[in-house]
C-alpha positions in Angstrom: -88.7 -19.1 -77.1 -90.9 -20.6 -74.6 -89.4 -22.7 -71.3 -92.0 -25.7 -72.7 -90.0 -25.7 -75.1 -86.4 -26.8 -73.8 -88.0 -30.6 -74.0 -87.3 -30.5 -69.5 -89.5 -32.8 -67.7 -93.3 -31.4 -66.5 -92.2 -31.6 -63.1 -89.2 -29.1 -63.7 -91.4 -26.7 -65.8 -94.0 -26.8 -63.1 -91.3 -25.4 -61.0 -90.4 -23.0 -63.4 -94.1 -21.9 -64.4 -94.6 -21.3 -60.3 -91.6 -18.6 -60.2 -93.3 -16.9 -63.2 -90.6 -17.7 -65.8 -91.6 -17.9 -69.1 -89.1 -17.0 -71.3 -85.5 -18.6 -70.0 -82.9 -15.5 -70.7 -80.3 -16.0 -73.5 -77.5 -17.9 -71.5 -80.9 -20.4 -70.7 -81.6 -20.4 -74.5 -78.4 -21.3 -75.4 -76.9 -23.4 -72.6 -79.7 -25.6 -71.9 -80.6 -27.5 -75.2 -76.6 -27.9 -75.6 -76.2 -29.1 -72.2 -78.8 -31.8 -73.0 -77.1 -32.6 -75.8 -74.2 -34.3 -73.9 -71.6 -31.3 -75.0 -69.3 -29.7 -72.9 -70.1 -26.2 -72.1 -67.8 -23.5 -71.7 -69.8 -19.8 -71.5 -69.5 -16.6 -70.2 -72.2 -14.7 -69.0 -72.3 -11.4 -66.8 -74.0 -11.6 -63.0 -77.9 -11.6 -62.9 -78.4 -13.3 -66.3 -80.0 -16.5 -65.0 -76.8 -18.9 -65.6 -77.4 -20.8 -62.5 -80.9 -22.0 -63.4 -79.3 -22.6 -67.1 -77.2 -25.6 -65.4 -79.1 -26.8 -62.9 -82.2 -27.4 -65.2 -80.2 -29.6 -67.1 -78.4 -31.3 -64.6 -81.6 -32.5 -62.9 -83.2 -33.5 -66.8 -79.7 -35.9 -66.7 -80.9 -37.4 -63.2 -84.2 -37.7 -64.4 -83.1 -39.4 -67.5 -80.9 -41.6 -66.5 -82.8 -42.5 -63.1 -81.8 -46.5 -63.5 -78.3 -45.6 -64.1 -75.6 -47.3 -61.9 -73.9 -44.6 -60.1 -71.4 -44.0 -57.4 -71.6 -41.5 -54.1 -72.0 -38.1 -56.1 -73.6 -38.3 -59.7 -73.2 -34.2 -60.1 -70.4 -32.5 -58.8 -70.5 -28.0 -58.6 -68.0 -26.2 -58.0 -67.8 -22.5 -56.6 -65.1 -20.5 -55.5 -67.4 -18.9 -52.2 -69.6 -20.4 -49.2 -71.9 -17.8 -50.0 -72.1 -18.7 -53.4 -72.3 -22.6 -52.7 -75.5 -21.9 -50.6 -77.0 -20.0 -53.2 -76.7 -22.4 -55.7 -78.1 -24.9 -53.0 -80.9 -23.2 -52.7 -81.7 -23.1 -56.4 -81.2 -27.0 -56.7 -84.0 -27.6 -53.9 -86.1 -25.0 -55.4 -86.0 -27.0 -59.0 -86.1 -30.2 -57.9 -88.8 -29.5 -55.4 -91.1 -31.9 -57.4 -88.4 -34.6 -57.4 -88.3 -36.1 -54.0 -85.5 -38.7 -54.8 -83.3 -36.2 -55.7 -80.7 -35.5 -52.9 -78.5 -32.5 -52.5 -75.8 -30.9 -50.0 -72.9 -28.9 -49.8 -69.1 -29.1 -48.8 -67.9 -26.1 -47.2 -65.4 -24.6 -45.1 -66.7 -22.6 -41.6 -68.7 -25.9 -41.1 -67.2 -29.0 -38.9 -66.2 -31.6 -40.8 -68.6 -34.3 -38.7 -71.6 -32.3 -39.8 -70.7 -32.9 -43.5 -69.9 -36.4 -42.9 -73.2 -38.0 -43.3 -73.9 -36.0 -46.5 -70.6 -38.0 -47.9 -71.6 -41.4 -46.9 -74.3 -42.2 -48.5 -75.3 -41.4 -52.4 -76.0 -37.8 -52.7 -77.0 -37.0 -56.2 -75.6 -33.4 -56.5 -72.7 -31.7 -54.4 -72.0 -28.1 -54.4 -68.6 -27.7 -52.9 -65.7 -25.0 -52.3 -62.3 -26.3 -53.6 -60.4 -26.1 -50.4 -62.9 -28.0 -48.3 -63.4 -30.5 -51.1 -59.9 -31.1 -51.4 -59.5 -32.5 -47.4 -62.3 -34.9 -47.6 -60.7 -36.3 -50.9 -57.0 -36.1 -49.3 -58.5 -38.0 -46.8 -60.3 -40.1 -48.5 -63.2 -39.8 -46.7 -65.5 -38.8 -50.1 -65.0 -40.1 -54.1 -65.8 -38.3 -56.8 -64.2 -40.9 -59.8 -68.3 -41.5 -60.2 -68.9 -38.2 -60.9 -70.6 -37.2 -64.4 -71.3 -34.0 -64.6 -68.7 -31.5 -62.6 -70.1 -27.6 -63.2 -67.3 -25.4 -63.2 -69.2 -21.6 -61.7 -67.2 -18.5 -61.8 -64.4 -19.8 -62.7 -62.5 -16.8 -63.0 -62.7 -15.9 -59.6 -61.7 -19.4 -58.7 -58.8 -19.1 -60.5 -58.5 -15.1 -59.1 -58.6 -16.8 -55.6 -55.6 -18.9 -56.3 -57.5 -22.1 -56.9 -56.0 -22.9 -60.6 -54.3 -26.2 -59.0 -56.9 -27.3 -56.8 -59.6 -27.4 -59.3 -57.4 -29.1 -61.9 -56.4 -32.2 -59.4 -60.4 -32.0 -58.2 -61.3 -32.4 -62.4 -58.6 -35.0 -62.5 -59.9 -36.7 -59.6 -63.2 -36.7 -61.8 -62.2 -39.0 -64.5 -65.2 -40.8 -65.6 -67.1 -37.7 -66.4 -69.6 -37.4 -69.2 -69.9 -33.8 -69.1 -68.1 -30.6 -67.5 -69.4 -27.3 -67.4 -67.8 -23.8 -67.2 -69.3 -20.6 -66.6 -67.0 -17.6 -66.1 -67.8 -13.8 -66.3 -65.4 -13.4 -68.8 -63.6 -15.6 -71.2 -60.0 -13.3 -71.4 -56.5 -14.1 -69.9 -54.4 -16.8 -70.9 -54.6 -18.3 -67.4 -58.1 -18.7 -67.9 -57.8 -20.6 -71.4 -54.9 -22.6 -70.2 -57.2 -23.8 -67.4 -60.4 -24.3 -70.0 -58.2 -26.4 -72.3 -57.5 -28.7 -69.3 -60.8 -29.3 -67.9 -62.9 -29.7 -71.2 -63.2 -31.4 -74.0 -64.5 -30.0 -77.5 -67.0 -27.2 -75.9 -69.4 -25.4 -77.6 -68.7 -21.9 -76.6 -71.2 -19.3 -75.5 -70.9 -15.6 -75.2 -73.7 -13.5 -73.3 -73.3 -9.8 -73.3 -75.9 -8.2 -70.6 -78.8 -6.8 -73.4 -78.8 -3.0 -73.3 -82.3 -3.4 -71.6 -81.6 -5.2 -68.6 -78.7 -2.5 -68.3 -81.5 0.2 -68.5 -83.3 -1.5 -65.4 -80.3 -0.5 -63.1 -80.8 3.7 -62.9 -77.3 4.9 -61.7 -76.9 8.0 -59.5 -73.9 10.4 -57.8 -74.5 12.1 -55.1 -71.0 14.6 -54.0 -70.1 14.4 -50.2 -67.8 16.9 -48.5 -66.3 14.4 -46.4 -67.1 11.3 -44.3 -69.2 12.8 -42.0 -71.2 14.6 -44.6 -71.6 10.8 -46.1 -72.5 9.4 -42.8 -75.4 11.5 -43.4 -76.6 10.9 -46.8 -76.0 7.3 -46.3 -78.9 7.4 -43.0 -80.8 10.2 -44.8 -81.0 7.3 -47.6 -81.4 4.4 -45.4 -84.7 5.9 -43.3 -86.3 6.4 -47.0 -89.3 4.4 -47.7 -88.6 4.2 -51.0 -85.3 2.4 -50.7 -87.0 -0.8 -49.8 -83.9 -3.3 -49.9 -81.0 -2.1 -50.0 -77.4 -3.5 -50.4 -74.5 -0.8 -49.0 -70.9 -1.7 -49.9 -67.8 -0.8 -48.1 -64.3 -1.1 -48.6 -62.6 -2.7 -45.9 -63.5 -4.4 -42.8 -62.6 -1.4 -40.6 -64.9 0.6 -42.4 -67.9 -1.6 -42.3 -66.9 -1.8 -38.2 -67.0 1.9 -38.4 -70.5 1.9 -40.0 -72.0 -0.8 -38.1 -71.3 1.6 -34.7 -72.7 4.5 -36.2 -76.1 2.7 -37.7 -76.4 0.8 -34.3 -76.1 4.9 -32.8 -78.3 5.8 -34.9 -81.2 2.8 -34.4 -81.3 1.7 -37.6 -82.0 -2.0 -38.1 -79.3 -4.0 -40.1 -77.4 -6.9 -40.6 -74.3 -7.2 -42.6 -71.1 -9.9 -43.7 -67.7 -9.3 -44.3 -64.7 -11.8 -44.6 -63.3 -14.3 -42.3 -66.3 -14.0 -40.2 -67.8 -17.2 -38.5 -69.9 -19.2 -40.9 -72.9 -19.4 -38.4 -72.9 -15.8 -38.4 -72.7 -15.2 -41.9 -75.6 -17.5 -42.6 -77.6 -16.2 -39.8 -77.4 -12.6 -41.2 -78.1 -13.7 -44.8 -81.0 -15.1 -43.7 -82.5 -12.1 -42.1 -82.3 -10.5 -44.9 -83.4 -12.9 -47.1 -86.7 -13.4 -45.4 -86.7 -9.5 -44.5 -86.0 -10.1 -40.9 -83.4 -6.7 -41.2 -84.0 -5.0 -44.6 -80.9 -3.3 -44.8 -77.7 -5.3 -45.5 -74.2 -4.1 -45.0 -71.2 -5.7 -47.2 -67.7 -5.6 -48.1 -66.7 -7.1 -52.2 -65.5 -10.1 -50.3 -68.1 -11.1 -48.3 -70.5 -10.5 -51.2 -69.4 -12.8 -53.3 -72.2 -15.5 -54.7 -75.1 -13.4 -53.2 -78.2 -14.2 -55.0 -81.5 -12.3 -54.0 -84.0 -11.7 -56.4 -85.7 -8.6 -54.4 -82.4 -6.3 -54.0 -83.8 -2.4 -54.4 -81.0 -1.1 -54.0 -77.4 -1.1 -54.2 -75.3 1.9 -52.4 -71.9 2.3 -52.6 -70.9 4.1 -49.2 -67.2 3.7 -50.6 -66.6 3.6 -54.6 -64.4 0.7 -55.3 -61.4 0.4 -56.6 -62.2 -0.4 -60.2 -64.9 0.0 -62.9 -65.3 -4.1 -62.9 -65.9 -4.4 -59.3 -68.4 -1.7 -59.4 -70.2 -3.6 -62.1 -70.6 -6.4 -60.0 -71.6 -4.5 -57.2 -74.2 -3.2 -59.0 -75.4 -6.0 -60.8 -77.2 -7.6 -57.4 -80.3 -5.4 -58.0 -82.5 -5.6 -61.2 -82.6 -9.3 -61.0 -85.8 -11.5 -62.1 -87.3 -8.5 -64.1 -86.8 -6.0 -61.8 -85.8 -2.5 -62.1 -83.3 -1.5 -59.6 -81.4 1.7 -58.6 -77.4 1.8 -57.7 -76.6 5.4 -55.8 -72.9 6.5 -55.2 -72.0 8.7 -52.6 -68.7 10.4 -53.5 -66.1 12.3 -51.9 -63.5 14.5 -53.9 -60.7 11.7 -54.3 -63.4 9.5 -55.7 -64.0 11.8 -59.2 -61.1 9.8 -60.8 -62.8 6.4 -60.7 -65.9 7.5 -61.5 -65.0 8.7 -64.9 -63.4 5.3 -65.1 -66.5 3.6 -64.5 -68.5 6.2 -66.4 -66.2 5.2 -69.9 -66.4 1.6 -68.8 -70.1 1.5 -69.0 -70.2 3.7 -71.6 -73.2 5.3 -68.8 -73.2 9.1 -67.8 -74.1 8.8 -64.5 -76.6 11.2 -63.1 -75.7 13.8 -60.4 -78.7 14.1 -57.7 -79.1 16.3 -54.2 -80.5 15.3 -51.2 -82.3 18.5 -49.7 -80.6 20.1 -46.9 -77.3 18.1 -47.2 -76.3 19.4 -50.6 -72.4 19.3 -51.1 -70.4 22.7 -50.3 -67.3 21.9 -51.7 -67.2 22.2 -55.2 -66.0 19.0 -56.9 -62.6 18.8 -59.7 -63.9 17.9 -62.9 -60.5 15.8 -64.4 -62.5 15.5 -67.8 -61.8 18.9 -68.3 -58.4 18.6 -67.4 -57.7 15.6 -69.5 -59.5 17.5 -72.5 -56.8 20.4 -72.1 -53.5 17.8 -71.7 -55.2 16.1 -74.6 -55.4 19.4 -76.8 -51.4 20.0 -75.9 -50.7 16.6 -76.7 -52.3 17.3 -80.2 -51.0 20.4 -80.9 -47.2 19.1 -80.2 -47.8 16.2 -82.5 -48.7 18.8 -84.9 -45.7 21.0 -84.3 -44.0 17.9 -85.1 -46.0 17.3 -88.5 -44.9 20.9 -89.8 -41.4 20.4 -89.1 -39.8 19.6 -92.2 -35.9 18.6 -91.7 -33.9 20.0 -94.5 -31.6 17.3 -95.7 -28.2 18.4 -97.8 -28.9 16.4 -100.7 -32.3 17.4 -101.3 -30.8 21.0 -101.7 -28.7 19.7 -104.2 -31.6 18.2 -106.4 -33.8 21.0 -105.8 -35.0 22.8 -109.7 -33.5 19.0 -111.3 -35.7 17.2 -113.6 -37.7 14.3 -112.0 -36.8 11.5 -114.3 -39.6 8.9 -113.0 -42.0 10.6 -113.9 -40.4 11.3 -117.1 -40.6 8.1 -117.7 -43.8 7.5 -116.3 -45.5 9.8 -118.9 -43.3 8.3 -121.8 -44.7 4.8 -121.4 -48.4 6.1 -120.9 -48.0 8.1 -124.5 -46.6 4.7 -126.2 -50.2 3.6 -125.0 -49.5 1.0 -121.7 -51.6 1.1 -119.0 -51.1 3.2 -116.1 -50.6 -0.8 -114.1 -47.9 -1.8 -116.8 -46.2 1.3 -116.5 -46.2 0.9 -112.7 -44.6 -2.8 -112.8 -41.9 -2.2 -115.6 -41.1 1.5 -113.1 -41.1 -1.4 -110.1 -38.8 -3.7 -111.9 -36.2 -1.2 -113.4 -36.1 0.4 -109.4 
């Protein structure tokens, strides 16, 4: 299928045709025409797949074809559960309706003051991309209106509701009560919290599931490469970073303290950087996004937090400094590079107490990931391989179930039948000579037992 044809207006496909789309990916292909349609949407569909594009498209066809319509302050309402995110998504809605110069846009977010939103919420904006808390106060306030609203896009919902937002966004769709249309894209469609809070906020969706094809999953190529201890890592991670090859890179930390940690010992070490963690100023957050969005810095340093909503097509490379805490996250983390077409690499620098997860993320992917050696800083210690281990509990395990099988208990009153006749299948063999079928003489055995 070709983006021409979607029936979107020449002015959006121009748009399209510029970034060298042709082909919109499958949550596009399936989204799209159904948005257009006028049906609810409720989809899931992993990072990187294009599902921002597949709402916004559509959402700017509805402006466009219904450009006489009477509307209030806000005519499309998105929700996100991040600043960061919110931006993005900003971003995307200028880059599509670049050729539409009626169309307005802003967002609603917290780290901002409330007087430099104000204006924004005054006058008719045609799409807001908001954060649910910030939302919420102009609307307490009544200082913005959303009962206008026809179209409210619902994106990541699950970490919405993750982030303790399930009420917020519920009196926010409330709130929105004339709507034509709602929209909800998650990452995953599980948990009853999650389906409680879909049955709320639509109305008879058409339901689309997009798995991540096996060959953009071939476009990330995963590596391991063992540490002996922090300072060992502190090593590979420059060693990495002062690589020509490893153009863009993302690095991922744990915790705050760490990435303070890191930031010292790359500033030691004159490597330029920027990097974003939570509760930090939004100024400052933007600011360093932006370097390394127009490659100001090309080396970014994040926590999972912080990262949140990040959108940049040009990613190289993802590093995990620290392994996170579960095979999901690490998925996520990883899926910020191969984006637009791209190939992209994710590298793991792990310590001994790391080896666990890794097999975790290793069965989650259903991935082996490959082990690789940086010259002169190879590993000394000589990592614990736990699949080995769990092999050998797994054998024991077997072989006790086994001992159990051959254990036969000897019961008193099969002694006491032991050498008697078996008069069932005395019977049995009767009824067969006198010519019944073996299934009549199973139901008249049934009925006499």
């Amino acid at each position: 299928m070709e983006f021409s044809e979607l029936e979107l207006d020449d002015r959006l496909l121009k748009v399209v045709d510029e970034q060298g789309f042709r082909r919109p990916t499958i949550v596009q292909q399936e989204v799209i025409p159904n948005a257009l349609s006028g049906f609810d949407i409720l989809a899931d569909a992993p990072t990187g797949t294009g599902k921002t594009a597949a709402y916004v498209l559509p959402c700017l066809q509805h402006i466009i074809d219904f450009s006489n319509k009477k509307h209030s302050l806000s005519r499309i309402l998105v929700l996100t559960p991040t600043r960061e995110l919110a931006l993005q998504v900003h971003e995307q809605v200028k880059l599509f309706s670049k050729y539409l110069p009626r169309v307005t846009s802003c967002t609603v977010i917290g780290g901002v003051d409330h007087e430099e939103q104000l204006p924004d919420l005054s006058q008719r904006t045609d799409i807001v991309i908001a954060t649910p808390g910030r939302l919420l106060e102009y609307l307490k306030k009544k200082m913005f209106d959303i009962k206008g609203v026809e179209i409210l896009v619902l994106d990541e919902a699950d970490r919405m509701l993750d982030m303790g937002f399930y009420d917020d966004v519920v009196s926010i769709s409330k709130s929105a009560s004339r709507r034509e249309q709602t929209f909800l894209f998650s990452a995953t469609l599980e948990g009853n919290l999650l389906s409680k809070f879909a049955n709320e906020v639509l109305e008879n969706p058409v339901e689309i599931h997009v798995d991540s094809p096996r060959s953009e999953k071939k476009k990330i190529v995963q590596y391991k490469i063992f540490a002996d201890s922090l300072e060992h890592k502190l090593q590979l991670l420059k060693n990495l970073l002062q690589n020509e090859k490893i153009s863009k890179p993302i690095v991922f930390v744990k915790t705050r303290e760490r990435l303070q940690e890191l930031v010292q010992e790359l500033d030691k070490a004159g490597i330029k950087f920027a990097y974003i963690r939570g509760e930090m100023d939004q100024s400052r957050r933007i600011a360093a996004l932006e370097k390394f969005i127009s490659n100001e810095v090309h080396i970014l340093l994040a926590t999972d937090v912080a990262a949140r909503g990040i959108d940049v097509s040009d990613i190289s490379h993802v590093i995990n400094f620290d392994m996170p805490r579960s095979a999901d996250i690490y998925v996520h983390r990883i899926g910020r590079t191969a984006r637009a077409g791209r190939k992209g690499v994710a590298i793991n620098l792990v310590e001994a107490h790391d080896v666990p997860v890794l097999g975790k993320i290793e069965r989650y992917t259903g991935e082996k990931i490959t082990l690789r050696v940086i010259e002169g800083l190879k590993a000394q210690n000589k990592m614990a391989d736990f699949t080995k281990k769990k092999k050998k509990n797994d054998q024991a395990r077997d072989e006790k179930i086994e001992g159990k099988e051959k254990h036969v208990k000897k019961r008193e009153r099969d002694q006491k039948n032991k050498g008697k006749p078996d008069f069932l299948e005395k019977k049995r063999r009767k009824l067969l000579s006198q010519g019944l079928s073996p299934e009549e003489v199973e139901a008249r055995l049934s009925v006499k037992s």
